[in-house]
Residue, then its C-alpha position, 0 to 999 in steps of 0.5 A: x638676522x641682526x642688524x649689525x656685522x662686526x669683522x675682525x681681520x688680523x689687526x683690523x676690525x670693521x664694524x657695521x650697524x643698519x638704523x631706521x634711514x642709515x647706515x652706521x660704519x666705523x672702519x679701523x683698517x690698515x687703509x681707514x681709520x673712519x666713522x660715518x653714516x650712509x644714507x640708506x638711499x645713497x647704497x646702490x645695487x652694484x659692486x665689486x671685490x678687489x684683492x688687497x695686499x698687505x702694507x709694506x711697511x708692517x712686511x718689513x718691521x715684521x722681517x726686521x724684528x725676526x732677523x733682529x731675534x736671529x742676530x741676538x740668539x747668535x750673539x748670546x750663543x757666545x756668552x751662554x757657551x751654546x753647542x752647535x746642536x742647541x744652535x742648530x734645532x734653535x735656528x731651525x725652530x725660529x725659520x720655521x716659524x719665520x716662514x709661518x709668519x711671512x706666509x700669513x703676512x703676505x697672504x692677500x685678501x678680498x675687499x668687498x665694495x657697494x657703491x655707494x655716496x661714502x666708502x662702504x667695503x667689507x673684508x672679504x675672506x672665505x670664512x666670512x664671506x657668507x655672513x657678509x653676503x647676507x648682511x649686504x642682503x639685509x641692506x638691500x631689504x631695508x633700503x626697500x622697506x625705506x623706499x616704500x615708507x617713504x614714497x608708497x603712499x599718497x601726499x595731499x601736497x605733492x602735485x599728481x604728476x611727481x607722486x605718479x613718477x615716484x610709483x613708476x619709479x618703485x615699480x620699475x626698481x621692482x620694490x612693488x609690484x604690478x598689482x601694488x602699483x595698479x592700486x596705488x595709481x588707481x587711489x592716487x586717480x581717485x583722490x585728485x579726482x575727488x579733490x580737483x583743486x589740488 
């Protein structure tokens, strides 16, 4: 999967991009206008979705430019001499797309949030759901593979004691496993054994 996610959502758009150590995010929503990086280690495993509502501002400017519209086809109905028919199907036709436009403005969507030290959500909707459920999975496997890069081997200046914590560690997180582990703390043994100056 590619590493970069890109939502676009009515006016809004997000986009997404994982590097080697970090997260590159740039929001442009209605809430946030940011661009920033996460530190891979700084992503934790919990999150929760919200639902988000529409800015009332934006409800209101639609509403006034509509009712604006209506008022004006009544005024120049006057002067372009419009029969009460023509009046009729152009007002039904203009209510209809008046409650088209109110249903999608106040139609409500999902805010998908990771916990994390920096603001790190998705917009969550049920066509985008599955490709951004997948994007957060190939979050988790590349803070993983940064895990194991960055504590999964053996440190001639670290003290034994710190090195054997950070193995406990990955291990219980589960990002090695008990037969990654047993070797790890088996060579780690043997080199400060081997070494008992250090």
């Amino acid at each position: 999967m590619e590493n970069k996610l890109e939502i676009k959502y009515r006016n809004q758009k997000q986009s997404f991009e994982i590097l080697d150590e970090e997260i590159r995010v740039d929001l442009n929503t209605a809430k946030h206008k940011l661009k920033y990086n996460i530190p891979l280690e700084d992503i934790k495993s919990t999150y929760f979705t919200s639902k988000t509502k529409q800015n009332g501002f934006t409800l209101i400017a639609y509403f006034s430019i509509i009712l604006n519209f209506v008022f004006a086809i009544y005024i120049s109905s006057e002067f372009l001499k419009l029969t009460q028919n023509i009046l009729l199907s152009i007002f039904f036709s203009t209510s209809f797309a008046v409650v088209l436009v109110l249903k999608t403005l106040f139609e409500d969507y999902n805010e998908k949030h990771i916990d994390s030290s920096k603001l790190f959500y998705f917009i969550y909707t049920k066509k985008n759901a599955s490709q951004v459920d997948a994007f957060i999975e190939l979050v988790y496997q590349k803070q993983i593979k940064f895990f194991r890069k960055k504590y999964f081997l053996i440190d001639p200046v670290l003290p034994y004691n710190v090195q054997y914590e950070r193995y406990i560690w990955l291990y219980s997180n589960k990002y090695i496993n008990e037969n990654e582990y047993e070797v790890i703390k088996e060579d780690l043994d043997k080199y400060f054994n081997f070494n008992p100056i250090l």
